[in-house]
Backbone bond lengths (Angstrom), bond angles and torsions (degrees), N, CA, C in turn:
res aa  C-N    CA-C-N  psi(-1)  N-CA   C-N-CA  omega(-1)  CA-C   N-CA-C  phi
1 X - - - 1.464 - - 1.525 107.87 -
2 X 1.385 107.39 123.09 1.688 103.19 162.43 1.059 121.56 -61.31
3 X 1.893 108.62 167.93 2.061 109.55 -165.29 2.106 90.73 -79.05
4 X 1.123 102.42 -18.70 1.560 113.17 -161.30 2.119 89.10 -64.90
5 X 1.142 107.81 -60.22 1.654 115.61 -173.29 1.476 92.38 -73.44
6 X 1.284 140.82 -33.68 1.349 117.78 178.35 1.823 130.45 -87.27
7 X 1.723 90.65 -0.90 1.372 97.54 178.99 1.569 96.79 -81.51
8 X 1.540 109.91 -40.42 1.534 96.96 176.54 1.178 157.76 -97.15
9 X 1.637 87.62 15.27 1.703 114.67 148.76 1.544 117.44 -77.81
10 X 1.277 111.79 -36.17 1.590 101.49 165.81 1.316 105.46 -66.27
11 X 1.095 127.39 -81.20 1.694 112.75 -177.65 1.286 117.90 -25.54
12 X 0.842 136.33 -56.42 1.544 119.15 -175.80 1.739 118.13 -81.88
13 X 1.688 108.53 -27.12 1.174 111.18 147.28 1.806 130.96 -34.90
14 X 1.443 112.23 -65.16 1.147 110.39 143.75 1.501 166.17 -46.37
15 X 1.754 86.51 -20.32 1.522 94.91 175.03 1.654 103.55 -102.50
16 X 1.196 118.62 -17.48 1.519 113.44 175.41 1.771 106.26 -86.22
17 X 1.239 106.25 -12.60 1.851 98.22 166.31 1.871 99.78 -94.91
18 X 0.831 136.04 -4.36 1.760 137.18 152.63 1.404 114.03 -73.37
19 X 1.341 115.51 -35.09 1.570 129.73 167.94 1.378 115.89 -57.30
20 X 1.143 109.87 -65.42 1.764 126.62 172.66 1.567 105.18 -39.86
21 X 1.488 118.86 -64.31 1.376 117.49 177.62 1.591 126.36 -34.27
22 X 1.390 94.88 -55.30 1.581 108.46 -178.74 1.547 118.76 -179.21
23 X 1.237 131.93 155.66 1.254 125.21 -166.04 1.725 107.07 -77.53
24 X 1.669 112.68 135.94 1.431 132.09 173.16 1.439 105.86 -106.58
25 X 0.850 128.57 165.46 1.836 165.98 147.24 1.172 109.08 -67.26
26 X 1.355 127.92 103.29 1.093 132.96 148.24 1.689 118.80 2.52
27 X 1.278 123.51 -62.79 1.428 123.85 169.68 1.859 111.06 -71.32
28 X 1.148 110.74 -28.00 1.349 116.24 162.11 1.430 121.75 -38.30
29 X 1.392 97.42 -65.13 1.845 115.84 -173.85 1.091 105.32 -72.51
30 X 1.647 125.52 -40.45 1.243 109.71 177.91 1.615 131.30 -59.10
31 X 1.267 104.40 -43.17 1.310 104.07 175.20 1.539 118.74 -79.85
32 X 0.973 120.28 20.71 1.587 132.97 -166.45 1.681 88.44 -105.58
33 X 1.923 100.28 -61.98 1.559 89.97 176.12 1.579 122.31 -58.12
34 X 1.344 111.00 -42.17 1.568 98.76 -179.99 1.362 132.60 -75.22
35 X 1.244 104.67 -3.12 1.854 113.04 152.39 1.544 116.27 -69.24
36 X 1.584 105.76 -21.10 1.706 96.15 178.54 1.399 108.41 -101.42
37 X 1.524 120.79 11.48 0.999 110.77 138.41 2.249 94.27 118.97
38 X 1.011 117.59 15.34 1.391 126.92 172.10 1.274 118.74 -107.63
39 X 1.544 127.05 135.92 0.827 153.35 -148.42 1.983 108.70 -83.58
40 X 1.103 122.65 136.62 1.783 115.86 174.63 1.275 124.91 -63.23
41 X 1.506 124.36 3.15 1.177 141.96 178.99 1.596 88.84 -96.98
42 X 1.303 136.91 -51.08 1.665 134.12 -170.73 1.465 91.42 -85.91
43 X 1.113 133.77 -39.63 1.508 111.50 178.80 1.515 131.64 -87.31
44 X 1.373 121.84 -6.66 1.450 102.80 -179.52 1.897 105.83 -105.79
45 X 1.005 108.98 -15.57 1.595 98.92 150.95 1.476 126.77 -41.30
46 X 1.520 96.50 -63.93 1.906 105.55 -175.22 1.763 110.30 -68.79
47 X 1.518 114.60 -24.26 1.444 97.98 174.51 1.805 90.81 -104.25
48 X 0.996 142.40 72.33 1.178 159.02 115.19 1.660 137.16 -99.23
49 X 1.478 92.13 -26.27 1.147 110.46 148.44 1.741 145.87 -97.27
50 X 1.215 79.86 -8.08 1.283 103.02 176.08 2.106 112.41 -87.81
51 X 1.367 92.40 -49.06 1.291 78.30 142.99 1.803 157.62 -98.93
52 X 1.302 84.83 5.09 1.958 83.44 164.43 1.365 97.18 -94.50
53 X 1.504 147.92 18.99 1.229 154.22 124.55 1.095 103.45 -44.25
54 X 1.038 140.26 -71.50 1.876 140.74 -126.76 0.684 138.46 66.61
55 X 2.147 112.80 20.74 0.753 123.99 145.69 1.547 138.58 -56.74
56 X 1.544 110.33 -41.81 1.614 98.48 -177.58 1.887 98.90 -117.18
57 X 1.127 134.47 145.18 1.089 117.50 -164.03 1.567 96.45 -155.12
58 X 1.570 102.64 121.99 1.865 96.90 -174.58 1.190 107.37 -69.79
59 X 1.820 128.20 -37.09 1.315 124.32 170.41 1.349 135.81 -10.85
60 X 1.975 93.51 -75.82 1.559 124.58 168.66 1.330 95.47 -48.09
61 X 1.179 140.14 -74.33 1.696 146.81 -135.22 1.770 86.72 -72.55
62 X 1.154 126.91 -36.22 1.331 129.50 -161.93 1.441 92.56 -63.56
63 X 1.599 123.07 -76.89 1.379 152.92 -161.14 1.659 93.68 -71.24
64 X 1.255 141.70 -10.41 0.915 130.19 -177.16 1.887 111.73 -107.63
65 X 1.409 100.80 -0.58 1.373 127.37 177.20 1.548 118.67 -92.02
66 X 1.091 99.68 -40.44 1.660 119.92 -174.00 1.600 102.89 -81.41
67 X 1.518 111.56 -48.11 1.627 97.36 159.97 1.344 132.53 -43.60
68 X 1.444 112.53 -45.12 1.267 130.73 -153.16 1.661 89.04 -68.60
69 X 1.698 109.36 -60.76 1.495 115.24 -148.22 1.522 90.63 -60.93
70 X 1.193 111.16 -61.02 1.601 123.46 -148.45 1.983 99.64 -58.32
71 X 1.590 86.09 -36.52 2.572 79.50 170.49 1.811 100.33 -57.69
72 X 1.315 114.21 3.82 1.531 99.95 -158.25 1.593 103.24 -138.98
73 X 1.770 97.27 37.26 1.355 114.11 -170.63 1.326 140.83 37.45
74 X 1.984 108.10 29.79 1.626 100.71 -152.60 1.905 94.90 -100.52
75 X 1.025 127.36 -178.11 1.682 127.00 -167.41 1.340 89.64 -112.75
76 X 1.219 95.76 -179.67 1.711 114.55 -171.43 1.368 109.81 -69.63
77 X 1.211 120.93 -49.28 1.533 131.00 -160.04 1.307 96.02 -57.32
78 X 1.921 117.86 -68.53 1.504 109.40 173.73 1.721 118.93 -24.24
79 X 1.379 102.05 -59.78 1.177 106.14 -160.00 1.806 130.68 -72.75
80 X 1.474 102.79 -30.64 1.469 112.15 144.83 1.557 111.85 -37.76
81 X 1.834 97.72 -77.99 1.774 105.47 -176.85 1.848 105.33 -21.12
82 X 1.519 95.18 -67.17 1.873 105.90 -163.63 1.640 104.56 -56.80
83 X 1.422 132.28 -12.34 1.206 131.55 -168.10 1.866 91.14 -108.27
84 X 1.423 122.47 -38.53 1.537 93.22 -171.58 1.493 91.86 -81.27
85 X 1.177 146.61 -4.69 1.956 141.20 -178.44 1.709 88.32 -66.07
86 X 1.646 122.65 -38.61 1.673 105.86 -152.86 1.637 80.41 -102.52
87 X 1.522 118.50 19.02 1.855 91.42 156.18 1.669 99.76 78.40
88 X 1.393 127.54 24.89 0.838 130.46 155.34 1.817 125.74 -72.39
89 X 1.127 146.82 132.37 1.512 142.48 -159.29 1.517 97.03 -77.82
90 X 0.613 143.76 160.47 0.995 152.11 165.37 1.568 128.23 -61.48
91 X 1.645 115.55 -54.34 1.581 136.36 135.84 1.663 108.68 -5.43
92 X 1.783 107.44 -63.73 1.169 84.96 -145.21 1.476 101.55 -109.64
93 X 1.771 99.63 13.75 1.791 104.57 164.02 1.294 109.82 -79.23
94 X 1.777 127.69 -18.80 0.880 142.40 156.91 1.423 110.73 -32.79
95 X 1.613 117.90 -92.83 1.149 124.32 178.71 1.576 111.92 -56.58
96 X 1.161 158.75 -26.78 1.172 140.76 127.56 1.308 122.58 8.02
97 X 1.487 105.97 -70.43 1.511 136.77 -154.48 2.096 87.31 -60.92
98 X 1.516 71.75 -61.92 1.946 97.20 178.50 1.690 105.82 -36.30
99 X 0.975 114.36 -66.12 1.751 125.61 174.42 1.316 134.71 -35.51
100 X 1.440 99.43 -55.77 1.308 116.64 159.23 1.128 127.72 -126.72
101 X 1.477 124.11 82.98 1.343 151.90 149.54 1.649 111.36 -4.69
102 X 1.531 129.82 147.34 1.039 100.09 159.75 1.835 76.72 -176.47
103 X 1.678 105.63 155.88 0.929 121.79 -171.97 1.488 121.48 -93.80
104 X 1.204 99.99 90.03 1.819 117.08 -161.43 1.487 105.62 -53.13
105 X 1.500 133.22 -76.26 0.918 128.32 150.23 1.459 135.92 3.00
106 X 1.690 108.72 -63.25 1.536 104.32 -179.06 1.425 97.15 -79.81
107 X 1.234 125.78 -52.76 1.643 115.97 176.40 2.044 115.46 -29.97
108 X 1.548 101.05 -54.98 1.904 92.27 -179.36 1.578 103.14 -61.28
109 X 1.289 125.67 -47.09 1.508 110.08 -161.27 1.885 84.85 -82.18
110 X 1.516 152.42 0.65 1.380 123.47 155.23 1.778 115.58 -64.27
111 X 1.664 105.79 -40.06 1.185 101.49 159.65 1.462 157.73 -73.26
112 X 1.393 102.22 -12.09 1.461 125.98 160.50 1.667 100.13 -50.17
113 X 1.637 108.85 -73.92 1.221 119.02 -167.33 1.459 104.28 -62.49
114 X 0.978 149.37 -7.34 1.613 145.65 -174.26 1.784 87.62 -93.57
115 X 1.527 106.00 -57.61 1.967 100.45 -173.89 0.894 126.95 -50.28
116 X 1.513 120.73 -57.23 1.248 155.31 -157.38 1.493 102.09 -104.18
117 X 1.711 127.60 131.73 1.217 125.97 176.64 1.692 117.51 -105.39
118 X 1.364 114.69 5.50 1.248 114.60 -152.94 1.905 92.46 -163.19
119 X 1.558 119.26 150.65 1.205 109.53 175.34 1.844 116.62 -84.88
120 X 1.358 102.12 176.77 1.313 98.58 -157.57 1.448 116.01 -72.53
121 X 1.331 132.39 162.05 1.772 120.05 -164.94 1.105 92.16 -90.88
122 X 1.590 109.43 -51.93 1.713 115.59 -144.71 1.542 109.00 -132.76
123 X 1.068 103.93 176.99 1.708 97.74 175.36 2.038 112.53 -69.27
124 X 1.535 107.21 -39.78 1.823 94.98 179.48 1.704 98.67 -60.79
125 X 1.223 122.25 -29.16 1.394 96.68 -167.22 1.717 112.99 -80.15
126 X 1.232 114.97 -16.95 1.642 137.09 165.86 1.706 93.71 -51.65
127 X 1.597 98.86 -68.31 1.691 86.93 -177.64 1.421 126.18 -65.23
128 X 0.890 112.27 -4.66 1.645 135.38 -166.30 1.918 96.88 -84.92
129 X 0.882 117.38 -47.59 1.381 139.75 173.74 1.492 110.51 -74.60
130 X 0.824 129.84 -26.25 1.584 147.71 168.62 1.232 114.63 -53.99
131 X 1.651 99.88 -94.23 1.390 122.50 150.37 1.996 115.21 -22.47
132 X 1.129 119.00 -57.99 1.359 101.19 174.18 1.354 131.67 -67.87
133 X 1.792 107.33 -27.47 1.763 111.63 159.41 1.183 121.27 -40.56
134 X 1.346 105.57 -45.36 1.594 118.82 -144.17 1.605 80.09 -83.02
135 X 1.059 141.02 -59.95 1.400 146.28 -169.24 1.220 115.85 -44.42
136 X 1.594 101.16 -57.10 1.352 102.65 173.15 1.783 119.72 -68.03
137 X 1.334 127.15 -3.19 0.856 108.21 166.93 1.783 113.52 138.57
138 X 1.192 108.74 -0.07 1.662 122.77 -149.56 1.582 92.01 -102.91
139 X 1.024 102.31 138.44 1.952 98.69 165.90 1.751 119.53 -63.73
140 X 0.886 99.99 131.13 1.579 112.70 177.26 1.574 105.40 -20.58
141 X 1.509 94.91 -64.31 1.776 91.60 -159.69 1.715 108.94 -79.86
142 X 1.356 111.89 17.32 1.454 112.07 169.65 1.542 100.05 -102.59
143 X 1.559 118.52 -44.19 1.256 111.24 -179.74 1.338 117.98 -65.10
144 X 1.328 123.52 -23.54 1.903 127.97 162.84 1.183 98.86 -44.98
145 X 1.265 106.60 -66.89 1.990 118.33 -157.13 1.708 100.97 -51.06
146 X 1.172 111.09 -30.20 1.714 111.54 -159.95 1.760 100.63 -109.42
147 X 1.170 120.50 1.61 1.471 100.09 -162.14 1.530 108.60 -85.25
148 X 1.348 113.10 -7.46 1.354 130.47 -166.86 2.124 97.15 -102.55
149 X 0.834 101.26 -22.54 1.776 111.39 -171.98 1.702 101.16 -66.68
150 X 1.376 105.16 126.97 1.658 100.66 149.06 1.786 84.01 -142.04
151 X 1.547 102.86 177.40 1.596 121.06 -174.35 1.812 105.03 -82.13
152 X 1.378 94.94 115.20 1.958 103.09 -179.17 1.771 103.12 -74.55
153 X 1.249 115.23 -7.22 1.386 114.28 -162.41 1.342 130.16 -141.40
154 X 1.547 139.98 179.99 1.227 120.00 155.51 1.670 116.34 -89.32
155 X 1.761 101.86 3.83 1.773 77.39 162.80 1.268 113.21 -95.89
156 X 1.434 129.22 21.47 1.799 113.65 178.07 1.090 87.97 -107.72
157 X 1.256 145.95 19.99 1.374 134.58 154.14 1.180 115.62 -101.41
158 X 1.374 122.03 -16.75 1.453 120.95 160.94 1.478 127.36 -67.38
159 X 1.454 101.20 -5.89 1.637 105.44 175.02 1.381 114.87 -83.26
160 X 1.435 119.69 -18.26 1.504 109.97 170.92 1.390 111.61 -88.52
């Protein structure tokens, strides 16, 4: 076997044991391979093939991102942001988004109530609460709407 056919069985050797672990981004894997030291001529063949496999798939990696963040209370905006950094299209963070649905709203006021133990006194602590939506990830004009919100009852605790 030539080093030329065996460099590009390791490369793809390698990127389908990075695959196995957990789903990457196309720009993910790539630069994963060229830290181990292969060239963009040996790598965008094998993740071209790798994805008309179904093996690597920005879709999955998209929708498999948005689970992750959102169990970990983060908002959309973050999570777009963290998906166009791994070179995700935009299109198909879209349909992602589309895929797995999720109720933005009840997610900021689950995280309010996880931060915050008590409702807000004053208006800095309103902004104070703001400021941490927005951080964490929530669009501005949802974190306005909510920064003033805590649960009057035992049914707004039945929503989480």
């Amino acid at each position: 076997m030539d080093e030329e056919k065996r460099r590009l069985l390791d490369c793809e050797k390698r990127a389908v044991g990075l695959l196995a672990r957990r789903e990457h981004s196309r720009r993910e894997l790539a630069r994963k391979l060229a830290d181990r030291g292969f060239t963009r001529d040996e790598i965008e063949p094998i993740l071209d093939r790798l994805a008309e496999e179904g093996w690597q798939s920005d879709q999955r990696y998209a929708e498999s991102l948005i689970r992750a963040r959102s169990a970990r209370r983060y908002g959309p905006d973050r999570i777009t942001n963290e998906l166009s950094q791994q070179g995700v299209d935009e299109a198909v963070a879209s349909a992602a988004f589309a895929a797995e649905p999720r109720d933005w709203p009840a997610l900021a006021r689950e995280q309010l109530v996880a931060r915050f133990r008590e409702p807000p006194a004053d208006f800095p602590e309103r902004a104070r609460r703001h400021r941490h939506l927005v951080r964490r990830g929530f669009p501005p004009d949802l974190a306005h709407e909510l920064a003033g919100w805590w649960p009057d009852s035992a049914s707004d605790q039945d929503v989480f």
